[in-house]
N, CA, C and O atoms as a GROMACS GRO file, in nm:
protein
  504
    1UNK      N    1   0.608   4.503  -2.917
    1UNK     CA    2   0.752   4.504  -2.920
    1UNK      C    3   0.804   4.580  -2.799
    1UNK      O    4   0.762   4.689  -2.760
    2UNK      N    5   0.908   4.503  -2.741
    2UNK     CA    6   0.948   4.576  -2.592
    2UNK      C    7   1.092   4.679  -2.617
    2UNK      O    8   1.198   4.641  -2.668
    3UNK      N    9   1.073   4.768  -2.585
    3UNK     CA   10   1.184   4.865  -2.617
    3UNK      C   11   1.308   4.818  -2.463
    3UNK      O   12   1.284   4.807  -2.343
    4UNK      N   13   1.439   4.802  -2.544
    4UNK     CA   14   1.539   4.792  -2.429
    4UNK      C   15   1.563   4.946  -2.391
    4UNK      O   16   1.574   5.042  -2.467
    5UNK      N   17   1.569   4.939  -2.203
    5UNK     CA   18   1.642   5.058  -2.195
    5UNK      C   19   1.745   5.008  -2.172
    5UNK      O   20   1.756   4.937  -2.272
    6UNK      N   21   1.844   4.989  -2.106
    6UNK     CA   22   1.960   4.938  -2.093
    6UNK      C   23   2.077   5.048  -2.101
    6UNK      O   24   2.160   5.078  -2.015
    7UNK      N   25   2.055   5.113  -2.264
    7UNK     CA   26   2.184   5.158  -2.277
    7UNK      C   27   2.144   5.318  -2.207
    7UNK      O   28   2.137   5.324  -2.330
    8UNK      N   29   2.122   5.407  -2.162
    8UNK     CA   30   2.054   5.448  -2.101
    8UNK      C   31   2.146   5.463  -1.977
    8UNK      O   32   2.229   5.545  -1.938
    9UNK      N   33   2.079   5.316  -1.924
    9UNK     CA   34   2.115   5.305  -1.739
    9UNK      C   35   2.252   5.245  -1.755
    9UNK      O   36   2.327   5.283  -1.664
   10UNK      N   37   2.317   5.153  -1.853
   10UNK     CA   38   2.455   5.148  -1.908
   10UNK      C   39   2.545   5.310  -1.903
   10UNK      O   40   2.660   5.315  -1.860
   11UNK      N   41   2.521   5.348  -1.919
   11UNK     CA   42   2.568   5.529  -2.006
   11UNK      C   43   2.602   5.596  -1.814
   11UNK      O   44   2.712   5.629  -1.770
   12UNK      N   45   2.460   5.598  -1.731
   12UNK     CA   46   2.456   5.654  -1.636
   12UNK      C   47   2.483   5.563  -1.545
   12UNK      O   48   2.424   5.576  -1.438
   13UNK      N   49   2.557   5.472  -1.558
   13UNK     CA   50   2.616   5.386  -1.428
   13UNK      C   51   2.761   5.410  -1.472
   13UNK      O   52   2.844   5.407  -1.381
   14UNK      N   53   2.800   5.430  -1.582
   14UNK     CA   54   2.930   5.426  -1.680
   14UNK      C   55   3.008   5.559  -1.611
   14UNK      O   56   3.119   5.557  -1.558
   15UNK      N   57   2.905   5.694  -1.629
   15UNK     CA   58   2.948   5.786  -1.604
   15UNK      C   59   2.949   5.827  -1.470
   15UNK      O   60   3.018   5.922  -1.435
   16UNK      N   61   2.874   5.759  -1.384
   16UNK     CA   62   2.873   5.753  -1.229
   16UNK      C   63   3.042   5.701  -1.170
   16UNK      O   64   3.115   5.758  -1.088
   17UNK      N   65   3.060   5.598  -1.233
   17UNK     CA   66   3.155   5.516  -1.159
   17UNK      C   67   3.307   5.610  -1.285
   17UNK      O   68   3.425   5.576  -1.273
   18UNK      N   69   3.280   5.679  -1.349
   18UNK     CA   70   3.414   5.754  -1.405
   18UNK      C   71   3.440   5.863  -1.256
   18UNK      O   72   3.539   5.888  -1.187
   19UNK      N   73   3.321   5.898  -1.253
   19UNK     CA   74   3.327   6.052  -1.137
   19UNK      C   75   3.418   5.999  -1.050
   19UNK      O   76   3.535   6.036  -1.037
   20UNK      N   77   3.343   5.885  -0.971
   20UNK     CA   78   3.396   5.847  -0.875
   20UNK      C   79   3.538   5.809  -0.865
   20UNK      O   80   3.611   5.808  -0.766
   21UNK      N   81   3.561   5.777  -0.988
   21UNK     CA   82   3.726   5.720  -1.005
   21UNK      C   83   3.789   5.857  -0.982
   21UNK      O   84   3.857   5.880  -0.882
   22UNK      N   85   3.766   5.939  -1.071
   22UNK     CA   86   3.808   6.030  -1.157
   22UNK      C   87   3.832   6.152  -0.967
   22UNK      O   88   3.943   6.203  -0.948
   23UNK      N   89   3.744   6.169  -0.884
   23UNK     CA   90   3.747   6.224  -0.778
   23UNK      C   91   3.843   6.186  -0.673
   23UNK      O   92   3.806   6.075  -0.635
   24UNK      N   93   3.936   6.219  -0.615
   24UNK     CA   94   4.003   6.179  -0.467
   24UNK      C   95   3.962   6.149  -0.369
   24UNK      O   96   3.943   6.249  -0.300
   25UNK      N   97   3.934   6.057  -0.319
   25UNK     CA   98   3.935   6.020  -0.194
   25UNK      C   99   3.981   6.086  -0.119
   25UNK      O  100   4.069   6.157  -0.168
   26UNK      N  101   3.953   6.108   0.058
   26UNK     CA  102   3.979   6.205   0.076
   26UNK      C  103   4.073   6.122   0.206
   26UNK      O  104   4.029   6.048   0.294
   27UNK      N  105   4.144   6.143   0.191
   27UNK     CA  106   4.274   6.045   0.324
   27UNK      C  107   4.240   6.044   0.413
   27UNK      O  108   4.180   6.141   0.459
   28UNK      N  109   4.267   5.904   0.500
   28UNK     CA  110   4.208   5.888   0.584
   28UNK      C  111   4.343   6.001   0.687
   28UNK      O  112   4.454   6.033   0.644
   29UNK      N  113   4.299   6.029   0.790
   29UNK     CA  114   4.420   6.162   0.924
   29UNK      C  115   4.522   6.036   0.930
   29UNK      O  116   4.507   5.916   0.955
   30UNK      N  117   4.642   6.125   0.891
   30UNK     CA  118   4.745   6.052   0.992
   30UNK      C  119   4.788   6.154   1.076
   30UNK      O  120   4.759   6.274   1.083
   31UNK      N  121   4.895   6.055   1.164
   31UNK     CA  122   4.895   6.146   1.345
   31UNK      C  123   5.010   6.150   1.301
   31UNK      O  124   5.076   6.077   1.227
   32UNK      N  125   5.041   6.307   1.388
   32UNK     CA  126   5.165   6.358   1.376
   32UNK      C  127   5.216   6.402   1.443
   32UNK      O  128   5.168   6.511   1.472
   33UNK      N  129   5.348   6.363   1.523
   33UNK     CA  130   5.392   6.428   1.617
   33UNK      C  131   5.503   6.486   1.688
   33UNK      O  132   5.609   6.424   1.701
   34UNK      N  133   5.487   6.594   1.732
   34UNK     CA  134   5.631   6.718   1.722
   34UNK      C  135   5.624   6.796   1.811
   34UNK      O  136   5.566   6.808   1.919
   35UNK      N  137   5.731   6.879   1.713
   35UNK     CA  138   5.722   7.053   1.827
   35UNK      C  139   5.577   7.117   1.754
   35UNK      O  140   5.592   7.114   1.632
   36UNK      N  141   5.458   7.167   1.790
   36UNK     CA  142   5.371   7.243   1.750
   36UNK      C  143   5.449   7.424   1.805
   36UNK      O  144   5.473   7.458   1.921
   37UNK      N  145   5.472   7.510   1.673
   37UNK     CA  146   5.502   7.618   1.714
   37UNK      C  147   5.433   7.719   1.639
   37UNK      O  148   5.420   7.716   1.517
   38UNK      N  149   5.385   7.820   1.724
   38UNK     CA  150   5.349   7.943   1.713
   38UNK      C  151   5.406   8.060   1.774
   38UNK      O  152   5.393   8.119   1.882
   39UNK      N  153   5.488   8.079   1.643
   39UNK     CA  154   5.579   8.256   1.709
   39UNK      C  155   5.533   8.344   1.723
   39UNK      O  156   5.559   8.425   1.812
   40UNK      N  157   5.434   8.358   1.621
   40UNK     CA  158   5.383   8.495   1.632
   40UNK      C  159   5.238   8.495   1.587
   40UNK      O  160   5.186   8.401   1.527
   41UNK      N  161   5.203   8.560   1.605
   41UNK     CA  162   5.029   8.602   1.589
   41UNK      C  163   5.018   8.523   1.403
   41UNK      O  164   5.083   8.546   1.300
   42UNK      N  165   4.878   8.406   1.443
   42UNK     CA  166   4.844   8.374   1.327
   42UNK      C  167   4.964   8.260   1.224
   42UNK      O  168   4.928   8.230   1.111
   43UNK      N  169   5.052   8.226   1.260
   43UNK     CA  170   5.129   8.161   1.210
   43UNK      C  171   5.187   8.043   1.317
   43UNK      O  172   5.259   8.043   1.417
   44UNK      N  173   5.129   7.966   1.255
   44UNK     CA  174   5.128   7.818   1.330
   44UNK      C  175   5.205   7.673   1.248
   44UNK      O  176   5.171   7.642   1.134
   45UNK      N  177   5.297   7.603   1.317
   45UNK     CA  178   5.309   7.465   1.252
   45UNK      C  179   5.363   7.386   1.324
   45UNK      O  180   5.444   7.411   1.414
   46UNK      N  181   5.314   7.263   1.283
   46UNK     CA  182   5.394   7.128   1.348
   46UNK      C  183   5.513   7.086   1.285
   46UNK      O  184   5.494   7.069   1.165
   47UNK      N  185   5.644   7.061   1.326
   47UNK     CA  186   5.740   6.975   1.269
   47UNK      C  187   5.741   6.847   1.364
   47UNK      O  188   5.741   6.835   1.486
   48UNK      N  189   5.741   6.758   1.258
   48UNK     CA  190   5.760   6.623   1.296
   48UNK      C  191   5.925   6.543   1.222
   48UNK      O  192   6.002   6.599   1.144
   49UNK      N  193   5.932   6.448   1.262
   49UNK     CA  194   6.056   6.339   1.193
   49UNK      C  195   6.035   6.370   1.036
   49UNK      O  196   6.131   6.358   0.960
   50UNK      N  197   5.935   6.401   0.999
   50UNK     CA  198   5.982   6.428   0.830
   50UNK      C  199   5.937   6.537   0.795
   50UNK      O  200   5.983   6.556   0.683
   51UNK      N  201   5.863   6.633   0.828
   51UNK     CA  202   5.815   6.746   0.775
   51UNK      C  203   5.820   6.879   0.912
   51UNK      O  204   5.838   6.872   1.033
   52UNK      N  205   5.789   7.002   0.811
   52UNK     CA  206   5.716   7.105   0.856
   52UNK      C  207   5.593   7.116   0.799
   52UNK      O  208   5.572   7.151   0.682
   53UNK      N  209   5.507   7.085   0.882
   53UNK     CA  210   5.304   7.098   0.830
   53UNK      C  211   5.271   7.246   0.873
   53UNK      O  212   5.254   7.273   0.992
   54UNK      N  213   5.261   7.351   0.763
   54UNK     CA  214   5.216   7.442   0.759
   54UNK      C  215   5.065   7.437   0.807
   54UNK      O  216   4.986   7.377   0.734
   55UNK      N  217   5.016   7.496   0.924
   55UNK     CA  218   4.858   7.507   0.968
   55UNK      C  219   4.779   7.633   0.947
   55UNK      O  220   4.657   7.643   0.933
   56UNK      N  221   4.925   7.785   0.948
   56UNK     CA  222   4.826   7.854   0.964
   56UNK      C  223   4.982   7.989   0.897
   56UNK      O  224   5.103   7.971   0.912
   57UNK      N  225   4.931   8.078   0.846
   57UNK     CA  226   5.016   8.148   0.785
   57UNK      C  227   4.944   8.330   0.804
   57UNK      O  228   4.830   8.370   0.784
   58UNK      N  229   5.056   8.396   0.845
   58UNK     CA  230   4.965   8.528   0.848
   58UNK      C  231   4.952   8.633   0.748
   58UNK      O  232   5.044   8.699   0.701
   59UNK      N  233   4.780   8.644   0.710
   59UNK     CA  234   4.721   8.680   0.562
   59UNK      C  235   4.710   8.580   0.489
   59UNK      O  236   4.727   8.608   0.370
   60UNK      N  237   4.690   8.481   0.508
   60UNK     CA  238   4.628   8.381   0.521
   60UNK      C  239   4.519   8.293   0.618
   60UNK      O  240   4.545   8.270   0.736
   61UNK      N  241   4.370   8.239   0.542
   61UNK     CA  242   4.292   8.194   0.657
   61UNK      C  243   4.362   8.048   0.678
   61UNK      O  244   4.424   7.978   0.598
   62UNK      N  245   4.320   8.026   0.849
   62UNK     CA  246   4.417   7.898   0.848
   62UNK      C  247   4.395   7.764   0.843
   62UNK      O  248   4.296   7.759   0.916
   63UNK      N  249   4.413   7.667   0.814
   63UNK     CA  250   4.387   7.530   0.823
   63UNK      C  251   4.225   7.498   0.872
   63UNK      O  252   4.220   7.526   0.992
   64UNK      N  253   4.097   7.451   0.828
   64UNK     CA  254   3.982   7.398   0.925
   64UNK      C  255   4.021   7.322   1.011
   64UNK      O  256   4.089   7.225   0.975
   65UNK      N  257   3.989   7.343   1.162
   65UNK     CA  258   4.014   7.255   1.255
   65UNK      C  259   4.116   7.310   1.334
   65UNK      O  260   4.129   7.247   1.440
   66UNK      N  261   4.202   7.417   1.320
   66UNK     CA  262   4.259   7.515   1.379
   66UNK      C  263   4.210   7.585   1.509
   66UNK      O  264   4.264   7.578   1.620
   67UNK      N  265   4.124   7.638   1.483
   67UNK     CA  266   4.038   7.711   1.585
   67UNK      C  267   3.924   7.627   1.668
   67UNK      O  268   3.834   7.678   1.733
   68UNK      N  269   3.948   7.498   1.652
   68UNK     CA  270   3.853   7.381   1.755
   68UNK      C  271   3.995   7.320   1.841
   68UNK      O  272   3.978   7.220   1.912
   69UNK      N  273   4.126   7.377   1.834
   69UNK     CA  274   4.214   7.293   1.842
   69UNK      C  275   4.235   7.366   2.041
   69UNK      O  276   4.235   7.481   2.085
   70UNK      N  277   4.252   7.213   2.117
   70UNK     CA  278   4.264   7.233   2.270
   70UNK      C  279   4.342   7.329   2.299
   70UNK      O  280   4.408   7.377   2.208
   71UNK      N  281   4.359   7.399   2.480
   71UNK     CA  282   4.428   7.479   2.510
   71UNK      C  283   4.569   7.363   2.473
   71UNK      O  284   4.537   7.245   2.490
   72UNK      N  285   4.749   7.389   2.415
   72UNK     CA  286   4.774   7.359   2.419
   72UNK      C  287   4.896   7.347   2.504
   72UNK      O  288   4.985   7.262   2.512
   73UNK      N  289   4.865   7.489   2.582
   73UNK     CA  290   4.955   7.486   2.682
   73UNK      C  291   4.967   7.423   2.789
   73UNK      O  292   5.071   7.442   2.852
   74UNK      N  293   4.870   7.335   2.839
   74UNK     CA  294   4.822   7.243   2.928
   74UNK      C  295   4.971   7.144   3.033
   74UNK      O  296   4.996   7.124   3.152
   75UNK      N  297   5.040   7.105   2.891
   75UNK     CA  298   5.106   6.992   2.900
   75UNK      C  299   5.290   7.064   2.925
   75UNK      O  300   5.393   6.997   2.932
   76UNK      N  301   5.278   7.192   2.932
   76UNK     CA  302   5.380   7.244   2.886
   76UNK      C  303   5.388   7.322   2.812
   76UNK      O  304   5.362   7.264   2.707
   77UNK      N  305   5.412   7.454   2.784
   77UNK     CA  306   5.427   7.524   2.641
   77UNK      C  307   5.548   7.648   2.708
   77UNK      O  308   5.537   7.699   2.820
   78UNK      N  309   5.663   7.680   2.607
   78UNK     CA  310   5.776   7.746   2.608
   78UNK      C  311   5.722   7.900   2.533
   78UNK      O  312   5.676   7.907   2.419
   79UNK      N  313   5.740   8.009   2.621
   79UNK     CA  314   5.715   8.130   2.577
   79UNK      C  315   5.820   8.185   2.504
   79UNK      O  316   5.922   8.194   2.571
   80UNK      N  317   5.830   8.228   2.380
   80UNK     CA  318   5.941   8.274   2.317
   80UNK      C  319   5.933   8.387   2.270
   80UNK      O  320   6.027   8.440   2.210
   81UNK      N  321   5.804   8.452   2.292
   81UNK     CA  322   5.777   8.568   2.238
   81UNK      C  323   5.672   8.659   2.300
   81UNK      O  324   5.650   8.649   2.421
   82UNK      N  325   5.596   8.758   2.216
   82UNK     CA  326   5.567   8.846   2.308
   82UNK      C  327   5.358   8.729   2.357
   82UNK      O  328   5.284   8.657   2.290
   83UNK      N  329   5.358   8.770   2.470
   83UNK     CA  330   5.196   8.705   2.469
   83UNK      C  331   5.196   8.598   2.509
   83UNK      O  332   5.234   8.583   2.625
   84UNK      N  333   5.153   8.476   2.430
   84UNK     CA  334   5.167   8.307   2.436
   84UNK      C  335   5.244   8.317   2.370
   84UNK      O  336   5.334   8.283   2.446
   85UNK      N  337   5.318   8.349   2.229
   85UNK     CA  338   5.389   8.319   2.141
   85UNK      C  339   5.482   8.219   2.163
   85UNK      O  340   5.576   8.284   2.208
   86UNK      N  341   5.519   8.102   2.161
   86UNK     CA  342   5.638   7.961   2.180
   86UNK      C  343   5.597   7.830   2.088
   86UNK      O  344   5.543   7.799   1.982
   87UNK      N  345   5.643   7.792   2.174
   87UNK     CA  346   5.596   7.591   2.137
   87UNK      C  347   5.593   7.544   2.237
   87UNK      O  348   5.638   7.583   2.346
   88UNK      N  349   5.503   7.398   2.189
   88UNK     CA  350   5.498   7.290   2.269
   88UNK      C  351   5.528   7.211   2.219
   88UNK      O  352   5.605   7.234   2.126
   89UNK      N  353   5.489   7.064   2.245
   89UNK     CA  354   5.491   6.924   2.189
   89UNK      C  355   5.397   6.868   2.217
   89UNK      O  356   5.362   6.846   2.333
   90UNK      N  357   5.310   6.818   2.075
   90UNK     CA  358   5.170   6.774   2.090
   90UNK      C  359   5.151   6.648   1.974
   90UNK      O  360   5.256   6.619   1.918
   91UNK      N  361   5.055   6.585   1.939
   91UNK     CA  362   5.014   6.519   1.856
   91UNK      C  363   4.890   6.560   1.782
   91UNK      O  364   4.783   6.569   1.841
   92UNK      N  365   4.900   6.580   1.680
   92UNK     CA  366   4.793   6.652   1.588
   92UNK      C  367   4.741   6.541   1.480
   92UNK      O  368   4.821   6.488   1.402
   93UNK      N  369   4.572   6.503   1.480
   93UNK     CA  370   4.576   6.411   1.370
   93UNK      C  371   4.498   6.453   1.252
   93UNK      O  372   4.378   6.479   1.259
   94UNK      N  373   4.591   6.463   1.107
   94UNK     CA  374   4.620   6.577   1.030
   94UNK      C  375   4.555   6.493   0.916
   94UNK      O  376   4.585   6.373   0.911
   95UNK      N  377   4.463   6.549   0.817
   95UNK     CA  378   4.437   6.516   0.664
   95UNK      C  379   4.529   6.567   0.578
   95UNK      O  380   4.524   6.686   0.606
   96UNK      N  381   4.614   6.554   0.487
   96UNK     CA  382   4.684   6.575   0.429
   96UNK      C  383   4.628   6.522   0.306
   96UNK      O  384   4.562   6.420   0.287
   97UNK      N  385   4.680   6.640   0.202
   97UNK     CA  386   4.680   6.609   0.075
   97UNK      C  387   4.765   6.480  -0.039
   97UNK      O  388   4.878   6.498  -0.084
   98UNK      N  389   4.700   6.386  -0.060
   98UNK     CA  390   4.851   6.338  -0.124
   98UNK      C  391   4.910   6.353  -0.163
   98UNK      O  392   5.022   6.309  -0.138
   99UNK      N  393   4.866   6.473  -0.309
   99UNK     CA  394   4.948   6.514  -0.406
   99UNK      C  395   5.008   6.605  -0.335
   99UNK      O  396   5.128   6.582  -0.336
  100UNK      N  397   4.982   6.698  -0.275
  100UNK     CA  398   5.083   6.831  -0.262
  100UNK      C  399   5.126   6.845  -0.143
  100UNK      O  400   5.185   6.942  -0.096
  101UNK      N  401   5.082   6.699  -0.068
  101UNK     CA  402   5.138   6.689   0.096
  101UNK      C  403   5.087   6.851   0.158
  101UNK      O  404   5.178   6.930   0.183
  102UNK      N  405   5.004   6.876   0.172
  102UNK     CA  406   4.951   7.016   0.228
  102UNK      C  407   4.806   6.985   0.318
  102UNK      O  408   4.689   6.962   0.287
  103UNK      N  409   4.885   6.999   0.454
  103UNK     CA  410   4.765   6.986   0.542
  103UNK      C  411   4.628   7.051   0.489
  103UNK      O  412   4.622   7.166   0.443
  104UNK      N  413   4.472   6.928   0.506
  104UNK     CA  414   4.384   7.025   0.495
  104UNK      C  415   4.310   7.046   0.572
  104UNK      O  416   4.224   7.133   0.581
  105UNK      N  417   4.338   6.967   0.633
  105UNK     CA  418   4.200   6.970   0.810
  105UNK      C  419   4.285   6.950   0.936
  105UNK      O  420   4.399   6.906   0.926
  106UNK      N  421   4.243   6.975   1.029
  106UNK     CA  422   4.308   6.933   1.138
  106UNK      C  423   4.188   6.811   1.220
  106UNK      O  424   4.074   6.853   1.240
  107UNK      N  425   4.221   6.675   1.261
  107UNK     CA  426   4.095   6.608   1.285
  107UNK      C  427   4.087   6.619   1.448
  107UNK      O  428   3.976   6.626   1.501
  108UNK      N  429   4.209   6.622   1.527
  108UNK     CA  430   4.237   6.597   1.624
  108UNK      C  431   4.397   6.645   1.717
  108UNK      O  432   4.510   6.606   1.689
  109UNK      N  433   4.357   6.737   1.831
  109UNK     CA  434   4.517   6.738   1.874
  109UNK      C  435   4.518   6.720   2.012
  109UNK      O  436   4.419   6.715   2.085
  110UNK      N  437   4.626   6.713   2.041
  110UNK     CA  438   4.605   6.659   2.230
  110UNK      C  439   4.766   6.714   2.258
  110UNK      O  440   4.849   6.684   2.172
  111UNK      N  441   4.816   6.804   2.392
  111UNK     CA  442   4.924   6.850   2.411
  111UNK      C  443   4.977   6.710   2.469
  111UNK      O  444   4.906   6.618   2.509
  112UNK      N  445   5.115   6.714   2.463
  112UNK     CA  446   5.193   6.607   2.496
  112UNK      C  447   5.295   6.694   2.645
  112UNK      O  448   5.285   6.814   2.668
  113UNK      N  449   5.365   6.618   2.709
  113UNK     CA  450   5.437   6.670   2.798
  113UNK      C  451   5.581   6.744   2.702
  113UNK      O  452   5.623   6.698   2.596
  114UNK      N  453   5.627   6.849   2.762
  114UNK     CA  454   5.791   6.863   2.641
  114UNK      C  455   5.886   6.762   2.648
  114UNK      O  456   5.948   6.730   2.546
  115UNK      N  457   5.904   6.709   2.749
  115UNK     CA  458   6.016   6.596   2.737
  115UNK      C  459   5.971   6.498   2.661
  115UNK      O  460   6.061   6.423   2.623
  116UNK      N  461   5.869   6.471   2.625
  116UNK     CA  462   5.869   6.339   2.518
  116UNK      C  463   5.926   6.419   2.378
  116UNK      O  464   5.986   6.367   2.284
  117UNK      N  465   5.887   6.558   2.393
  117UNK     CA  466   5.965   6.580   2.235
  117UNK      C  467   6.100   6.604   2.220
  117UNK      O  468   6.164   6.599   2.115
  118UNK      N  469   6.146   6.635   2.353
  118UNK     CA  470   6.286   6.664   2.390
  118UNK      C  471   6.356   6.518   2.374
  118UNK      O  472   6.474   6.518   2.339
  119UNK      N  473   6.298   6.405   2.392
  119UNK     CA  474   6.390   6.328   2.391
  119UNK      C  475   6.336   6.244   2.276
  119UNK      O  476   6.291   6.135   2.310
  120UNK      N  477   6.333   6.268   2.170
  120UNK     CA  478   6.286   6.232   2.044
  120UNK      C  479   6.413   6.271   1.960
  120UNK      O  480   6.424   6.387   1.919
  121UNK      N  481   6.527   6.161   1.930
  121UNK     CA  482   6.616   6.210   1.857
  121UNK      C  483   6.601   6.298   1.727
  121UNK      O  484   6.662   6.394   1.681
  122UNK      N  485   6.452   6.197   1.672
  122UNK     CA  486   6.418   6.268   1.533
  122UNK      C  487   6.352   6.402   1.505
  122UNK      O  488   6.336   6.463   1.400
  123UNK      N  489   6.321   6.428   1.617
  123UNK     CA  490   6.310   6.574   1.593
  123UNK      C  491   6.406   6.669   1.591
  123UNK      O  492   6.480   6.674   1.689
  124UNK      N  493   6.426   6.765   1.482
  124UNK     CA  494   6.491   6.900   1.534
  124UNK      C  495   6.418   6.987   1.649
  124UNK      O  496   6.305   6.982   1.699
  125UNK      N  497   6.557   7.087   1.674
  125UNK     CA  498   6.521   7.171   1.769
  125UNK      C  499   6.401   7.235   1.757
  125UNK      O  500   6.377   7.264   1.639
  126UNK      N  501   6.321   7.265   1.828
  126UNK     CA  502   6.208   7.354   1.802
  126UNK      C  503   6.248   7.505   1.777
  126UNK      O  504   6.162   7.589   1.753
   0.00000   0.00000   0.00000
């Protein structure tokens, strides 16, 4: 007499493919692009046409992918404070959370010249 396994590998394919549902995907980067500003030591963000993307907050560790991120003064960057402290205008390509819209990686950034952000109606002022 042949014993079925079935229910078994039924049970553990069942509960494989719940995980998987049941887990987030992890978004694919969208690109974002703005004033990137840093005023002051440790506190960093991009505003774009619809948001402020918090990257980096002080007493707080900041965003992964932060500290791989290019010189970004390259292209332009406005001193507003004491040190480097200013902004620029760059493109950052950002993982974001779906649910809580909260940057979690940084994948990619590249400085932009300032006049492309300057003449970007949809941006606010930096």
């Amino acid at each position: 007499m042949k014993i079925a396994r079935t229910r078994p590998a039924t049970w553990v394919l069942g509960a494989a493919f719940a995980l998987t549902v049941a887990m987030p995907a992890a978004a694919a980067p969208e690109k974002r692009c703005g004033w990137l500003e840093n005023p002051t030591p440790a506190n960093w963000w991009l505003v774009d046409k619809d948001a402020s993307w918090t990257l980096s907050t002080q007493g707080s560790p900041p965003v992964p992918g932060l500290d791989e991120m290019p010189d970004m003064s390259t292209r332009g960057w406005v001193v507003t404070n004491a040190g480097m402290h200013g902004y620029g205008c760059a493109c950052l390509d950002l993982e974001i959370d779906p649910r809580t819209r909260e940057v979690t990686r940084i994948v990619a950034a590249r400085p932009l010249p300032l006049k492309r952000c300057k003449a970007d109606r949809a941006l606010p002022a930096p």
